[in-house]
C-alpha positions in Angstrom: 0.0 0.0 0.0 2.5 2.2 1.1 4.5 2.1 -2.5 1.4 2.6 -4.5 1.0 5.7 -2.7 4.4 6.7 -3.0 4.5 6.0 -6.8 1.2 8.1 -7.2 3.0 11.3 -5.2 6.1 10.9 -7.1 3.9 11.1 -10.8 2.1 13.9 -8.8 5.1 15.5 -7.9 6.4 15.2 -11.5 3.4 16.1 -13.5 3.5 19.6 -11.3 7.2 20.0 -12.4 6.7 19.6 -16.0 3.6 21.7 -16.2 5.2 24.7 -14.1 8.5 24.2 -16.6 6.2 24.4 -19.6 4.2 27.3 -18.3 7.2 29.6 -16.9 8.4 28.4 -20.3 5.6 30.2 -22.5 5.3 32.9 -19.8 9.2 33.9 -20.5 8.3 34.1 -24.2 5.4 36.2 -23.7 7.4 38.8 -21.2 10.5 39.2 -23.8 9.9 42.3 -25.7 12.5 44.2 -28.3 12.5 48.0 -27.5 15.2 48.9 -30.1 16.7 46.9 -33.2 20.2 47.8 -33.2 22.3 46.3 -35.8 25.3 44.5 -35.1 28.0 44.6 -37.9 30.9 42.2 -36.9 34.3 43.0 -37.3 36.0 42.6 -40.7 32.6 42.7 -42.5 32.8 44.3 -46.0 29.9 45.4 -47.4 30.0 43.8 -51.4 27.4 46.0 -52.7 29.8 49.5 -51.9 32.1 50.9 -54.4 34.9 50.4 -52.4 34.4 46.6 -52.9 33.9 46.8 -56.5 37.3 49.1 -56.8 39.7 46.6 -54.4 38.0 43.5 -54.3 37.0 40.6 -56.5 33.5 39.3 -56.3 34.5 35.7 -56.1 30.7 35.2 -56.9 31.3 36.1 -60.5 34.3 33.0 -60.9 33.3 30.8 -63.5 36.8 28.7 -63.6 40.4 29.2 -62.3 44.0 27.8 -63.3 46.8 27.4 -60.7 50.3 26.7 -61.4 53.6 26.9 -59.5 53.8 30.4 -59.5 50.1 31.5 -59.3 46.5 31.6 -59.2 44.4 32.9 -62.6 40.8 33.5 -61.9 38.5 34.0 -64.8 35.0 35.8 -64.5 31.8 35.4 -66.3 32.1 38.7 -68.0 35.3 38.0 -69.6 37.8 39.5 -67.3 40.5 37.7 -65.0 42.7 38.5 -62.8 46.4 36.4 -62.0 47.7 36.4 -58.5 51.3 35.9 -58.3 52.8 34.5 -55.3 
């Protein structure tokens, strides 16, 4: 008798846990609000679509095939132009 009444307080106990979990849980969610969207730019970011990109950079998005050898690194683009890297 005595174990059936302590298995019955121990589901008890652990039905009240899981049910206060999940409702601090949705209560959290509710309470968080955003009061000011501030954006976060991480360091070394380079923004592609400025001209300062387009002047120093190359947009590795535009590589359509490349050709290495012992000396170097030839990228070519898909509007005809390449560039050669020397090392």
């Amino acid at each position: 008798m005595k174990r059936i009444v302590k298995t019955i307080v121990v589901i008890a106990i652990m039905g009240i846990m899981l049910t206060g979990a999940y409702l601090l849980g949705t209560t959290q969610a509710d309470i968080v609000t955003v009061e000011k969207v501030v954006e976060v730019v991480p360091d070394g970011y380079i923004d592609s679509t400025s001209e300062d990109f387009y002047n120093n950079f190359v947009d590795m998005r535009s590589v359509i095939n490349f050709e290495t050898n012992g000396n170097g690194l030839q990228l070519y683009c898909n509007d005809g132009s390449g560039y050669y890297w020397e090392r």
